[in-house]
C-alpha positions in Angstrom: 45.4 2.8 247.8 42.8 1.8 250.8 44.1 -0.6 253.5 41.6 -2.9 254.7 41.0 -5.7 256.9 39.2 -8.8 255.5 38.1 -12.0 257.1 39.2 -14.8 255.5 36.9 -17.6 255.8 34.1 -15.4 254.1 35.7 -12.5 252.0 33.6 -10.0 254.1 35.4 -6.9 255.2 35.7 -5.0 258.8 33.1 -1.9 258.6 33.9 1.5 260.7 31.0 0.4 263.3 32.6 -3.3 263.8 30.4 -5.2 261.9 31.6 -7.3 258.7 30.4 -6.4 255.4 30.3 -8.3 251.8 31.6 -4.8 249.8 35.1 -3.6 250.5 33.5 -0.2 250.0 31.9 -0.4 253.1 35.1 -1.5 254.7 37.0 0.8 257.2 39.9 2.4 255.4 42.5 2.4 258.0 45.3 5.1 257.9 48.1 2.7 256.7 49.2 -0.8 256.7 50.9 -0.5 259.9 48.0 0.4 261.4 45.6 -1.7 260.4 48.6 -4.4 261.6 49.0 -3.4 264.7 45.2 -3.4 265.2 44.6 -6.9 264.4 47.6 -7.8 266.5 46.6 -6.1 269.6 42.8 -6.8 269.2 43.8 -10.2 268.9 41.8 -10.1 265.5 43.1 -13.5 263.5 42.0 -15.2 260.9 41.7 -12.2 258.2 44.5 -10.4 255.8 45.3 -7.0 255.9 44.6 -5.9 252.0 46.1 -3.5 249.9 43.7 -1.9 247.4 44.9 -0.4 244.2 42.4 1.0 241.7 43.8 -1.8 239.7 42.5 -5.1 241.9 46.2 -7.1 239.7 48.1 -4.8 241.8 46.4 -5.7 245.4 48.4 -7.3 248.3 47.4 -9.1 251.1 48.7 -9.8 254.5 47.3 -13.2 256.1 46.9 -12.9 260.2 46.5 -16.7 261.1 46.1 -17.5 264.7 48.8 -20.0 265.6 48.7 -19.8 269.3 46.0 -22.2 271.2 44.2 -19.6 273.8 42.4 -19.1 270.1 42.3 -15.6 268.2 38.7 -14.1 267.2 37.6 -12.1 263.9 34.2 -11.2 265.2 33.2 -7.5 266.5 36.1 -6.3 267.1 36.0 -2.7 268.5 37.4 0.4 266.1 39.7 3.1 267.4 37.4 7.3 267.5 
């Protein structure tokens, strides 16, 4: 399973440099769910759904982060943890 966080509004996915790429194999594979969670959260990284990926795609799961508070959220360049 690869956890991975995807933008919404375009289906790209967050790369290991930051950037946002169209292949979820370019995507940065965080360590688990929670992670990947708690990054979003504290990055303030809305807007996108943490995904599941099984090697079967009927199996996948997905997580929507919608930014609900009005100081806005932001799914753009968001920095990576070393």
């Amino acid at each position: 399973m690869n956890v991975l966080v995807q933008r919404i509004a375009d289906g790209s996915f967050l790369a290991g440099d930051g950037t946002w790429e169209r292949e979820s194999g370019n995507g940065h594979r965080f360590q688990s769910s929670n992670h990947a969670l708690r990054f979003c959260c504290e990055g303030h990284v809305f807007d996108v759904q943490v995904v599941l990926q099984f090697e079967d795609s009927r199996y996948n799961i997905y997580l929507p982060l919608k930014n609900t508070s009005s100081n806005g959220g932001r799914a753009d360049a968001p920095t990576l943890p070393s």
